[in-house]
Structure formats: structure tokens, C-alpha cells
C-alpha positions in Angstrom: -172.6 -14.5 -56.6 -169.1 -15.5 -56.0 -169.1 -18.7 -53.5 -165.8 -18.7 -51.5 -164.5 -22.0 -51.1 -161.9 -22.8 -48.1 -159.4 -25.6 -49.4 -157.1 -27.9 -47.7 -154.3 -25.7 -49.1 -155.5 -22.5 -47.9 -156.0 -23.6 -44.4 -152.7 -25.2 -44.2 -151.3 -22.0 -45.7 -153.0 -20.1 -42.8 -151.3 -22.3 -40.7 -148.2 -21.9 -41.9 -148.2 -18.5 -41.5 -149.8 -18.2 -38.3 -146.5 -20.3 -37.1 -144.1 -18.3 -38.6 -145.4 -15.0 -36.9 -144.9 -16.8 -33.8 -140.7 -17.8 -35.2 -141.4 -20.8 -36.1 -138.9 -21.8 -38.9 -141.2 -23.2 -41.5 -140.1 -26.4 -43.9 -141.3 -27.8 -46.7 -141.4 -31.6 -46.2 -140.3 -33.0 -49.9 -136.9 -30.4 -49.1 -136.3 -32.1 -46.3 -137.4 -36.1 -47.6 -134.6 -38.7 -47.9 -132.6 -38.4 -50.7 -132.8 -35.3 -51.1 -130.1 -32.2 -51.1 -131.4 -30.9 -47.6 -132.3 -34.4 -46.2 -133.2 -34.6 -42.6 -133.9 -38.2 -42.2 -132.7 -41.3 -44.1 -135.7 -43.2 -44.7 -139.3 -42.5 -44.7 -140.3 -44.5 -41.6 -138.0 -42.1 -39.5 -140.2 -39.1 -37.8 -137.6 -38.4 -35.4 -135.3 -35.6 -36.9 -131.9 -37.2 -35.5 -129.7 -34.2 -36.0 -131.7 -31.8 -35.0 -132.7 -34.0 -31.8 -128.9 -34.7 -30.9 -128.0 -31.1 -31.2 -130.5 -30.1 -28.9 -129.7 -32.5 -26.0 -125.7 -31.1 -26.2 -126.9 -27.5 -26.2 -129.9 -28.5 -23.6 -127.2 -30.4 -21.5 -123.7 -29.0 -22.0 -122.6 -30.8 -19.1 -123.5 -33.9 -19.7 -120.9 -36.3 -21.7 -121.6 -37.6 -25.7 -121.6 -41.3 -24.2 -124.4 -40.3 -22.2 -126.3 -38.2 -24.3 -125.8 -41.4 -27.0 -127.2 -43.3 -24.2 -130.4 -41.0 -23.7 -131.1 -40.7 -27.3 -131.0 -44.6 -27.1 -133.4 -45.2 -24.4 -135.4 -42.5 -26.0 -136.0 -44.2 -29.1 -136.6 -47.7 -27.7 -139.1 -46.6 -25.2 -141.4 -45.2 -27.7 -141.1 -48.8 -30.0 -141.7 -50.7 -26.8 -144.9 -51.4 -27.2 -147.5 -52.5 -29.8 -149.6 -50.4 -28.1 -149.6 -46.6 -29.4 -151.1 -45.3 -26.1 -148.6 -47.3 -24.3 -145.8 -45.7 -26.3 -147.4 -42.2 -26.2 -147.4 -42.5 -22.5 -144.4 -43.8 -22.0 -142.7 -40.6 -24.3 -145.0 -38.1 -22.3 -142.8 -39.1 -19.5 -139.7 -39.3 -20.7 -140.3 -35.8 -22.4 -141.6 -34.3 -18.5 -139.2 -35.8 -16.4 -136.0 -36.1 -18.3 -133.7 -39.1 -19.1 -131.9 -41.1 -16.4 -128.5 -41.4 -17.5 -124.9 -42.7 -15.7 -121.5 -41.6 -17.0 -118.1 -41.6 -15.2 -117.1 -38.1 -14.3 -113.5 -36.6 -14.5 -112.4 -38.5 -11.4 -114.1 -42.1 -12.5 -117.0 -41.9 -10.2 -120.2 -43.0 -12.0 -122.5 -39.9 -11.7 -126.5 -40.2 -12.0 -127.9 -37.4 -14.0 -130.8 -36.3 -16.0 -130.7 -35.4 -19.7 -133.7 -33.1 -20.5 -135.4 -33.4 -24.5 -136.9 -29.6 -24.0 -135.5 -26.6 -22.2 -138.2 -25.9 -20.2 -136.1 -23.2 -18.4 -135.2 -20.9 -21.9 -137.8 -22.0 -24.1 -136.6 -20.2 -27.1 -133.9 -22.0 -26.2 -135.6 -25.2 -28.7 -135.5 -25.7 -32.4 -139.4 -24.5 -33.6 -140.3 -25.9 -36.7 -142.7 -26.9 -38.1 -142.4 -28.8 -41.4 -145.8 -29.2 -44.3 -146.5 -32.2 -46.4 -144.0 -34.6 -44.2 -144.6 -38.2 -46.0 -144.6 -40.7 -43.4 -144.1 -44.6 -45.1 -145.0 -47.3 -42.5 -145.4 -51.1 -44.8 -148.1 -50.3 -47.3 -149.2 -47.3 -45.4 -148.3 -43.9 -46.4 -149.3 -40.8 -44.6 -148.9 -37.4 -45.1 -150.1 -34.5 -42.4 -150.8 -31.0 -43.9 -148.6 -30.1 -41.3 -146.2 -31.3 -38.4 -145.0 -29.3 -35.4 -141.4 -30.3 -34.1 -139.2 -29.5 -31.6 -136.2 -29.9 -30.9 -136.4 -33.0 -33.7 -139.2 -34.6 -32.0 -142.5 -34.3 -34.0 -145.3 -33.3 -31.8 -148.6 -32.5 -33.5 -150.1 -33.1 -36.6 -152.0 -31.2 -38.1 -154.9 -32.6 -41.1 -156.3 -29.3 -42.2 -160.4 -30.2 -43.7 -159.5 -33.9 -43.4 -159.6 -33.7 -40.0 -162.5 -36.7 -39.5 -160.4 -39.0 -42.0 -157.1 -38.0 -40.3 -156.9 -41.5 -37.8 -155.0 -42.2 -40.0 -152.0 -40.0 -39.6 -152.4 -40.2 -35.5 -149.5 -43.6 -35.6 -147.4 -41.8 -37.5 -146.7 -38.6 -35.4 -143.8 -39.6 -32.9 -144.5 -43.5 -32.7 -144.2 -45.2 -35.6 -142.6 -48.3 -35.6 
């Protein structure tokens, strides 16, 4: 009698595939690792896709100047390193991601205009960058992690997936989005 064995690999296969049918675009994270041809990200530590995050807050905010979408990105970034705390961080991001960033720029006549600058289109969805990216090596000091899968948008990782190691995967919970 044959005995059918599920593997990490299959199931993170299936996964795969069950994001592209719903247009995800699908990456394979050593393509995409610093260094490489088709880097996304200079160093290892970095979880945030940069380019892909900055282009989606101009096309997400056309009105909104490059100072102040430099400013967002900024104050993005540092509120999810504020704390030591990873719930605090997590938080912290859930918020920012719901209710926008508060920036200030000077519009066309010099008056300093408040505005929001949103990380998602909630309005267009299909409107974000889907991807989802497999085997994305995550290097924090002597810690290296590496999800079966990762599910971004817009740049901004937010899921991990661990296939079978799902009990074992604490691990890889610091380094999706906050990671110091």
C-alpha cells in the first residue's frame, strides 16, 4: 500500500497556487534577496519592500507632495521600531495601516495643509500590489528565519505563513513586519 505523505513543500506549493488563482503575483524569495539581480531590499533585516511601499503611497495618494509622502514613510517605519515590545509595535502599525498617516505639507499657495496619506486603497482594492513572496530569509543578530511563505502588500509584509511547522513557527511571528 502506497502511504501518501504531505510535505512542507507540497503544502507551500498548494499555497502558492491557491494565491495565484486569486492574482496574486507570486515571488520566489532568494530572486528577490539582497544582492541579487532582482533585489528588493538591501539587507536581510529589511521586511519592508521600500520600492514597492513608496510606489504605492504616490499612486494611493497622487495628491499628496514627495516631501510628505517621505514624511509618512518615515513615521511609518519608526512607529513600528518604537517599542521593545512586539505587541506594542503590532498595534501601533494596525493603526497607522486603518486610519492613515497624518502628514503637513505647504500647498501651492504656502499654507501648511493637514492631510492623510493612506498605506492601502481601501476604496479600489485591486488598486494594491498582491504578492506574496516563498522562502523570504529574514536575518535578525544570530537569528535567521525563513516563512514558507509571506503575504505583502503594497510592500508591507503581512502574514506569514509556516506550512507543517506551524507549532515551531514562534519563531518567525518577530520577523513579519516588526523586526528591529
Amino acid at each position: 500500500m502506497k502511504e501518501n505523505i504531505i510535505t512542507e513543500s507540497i503544502i507551500e506549493q498548494a499555497a502558492l497556487d491557491w494565491f495565484k488563482e486569486l492574482k496574486y503575483s507570486i515571488l520566489n524569495g532568494p530572486d528577490i534577496a539582497p544582492g541579487e539581480l532582482l533585489a528588493e531590499r538591501s539587507s536581510y533585516s529589511d521586511v519592508i519592500l521600500d520600492g514597492r511601499l513608496r510606489s504605492a503611497l504616490r499612486k494611493i495618494n497622487p495628491n499628496i507632495p514627495d516631501e510628505a509622502i517621505d514624511d509618512a514613510y518615515r513615521k511609518l517605519t519608526r512607529a513600528i521600531h518604537e517599542s521593545p515590545l512586539l505587541y506594542e509595535n503590532n498595534r501601533r502599525f494596525h493603526r497607522i495601516l486603518t486610519d492613515g498617516v497624518d502628514v503637513e505639507y505647504k500647498d501651492d499657495t504656502g499654507r501648511i495643509v493637514g492631510d492623510k496619506v493612506w498605506l492601502l486603497d481601501f476604496d479600489n482594492p485591486d488598486s494594491n500590489d498582491w504578492l506574496v513572496v516563498n522562502q523570504f530569509t529574514v536575518i535578525e543578530g544570530q537569528s535567521n528565519r525563513r516563512p514558507d511563505v509571506v503575504i505583502f502588500i503594497n510592500g508591507l509584509p503581512l502574514c506569514g505563513i509556516c506550512g507543517l511547522q506551524a507549532l515551531m513557527c514562534r519563531a518567525c511571528t518577530r520577523c513579519i513586519l516588526i523586526s528591529p
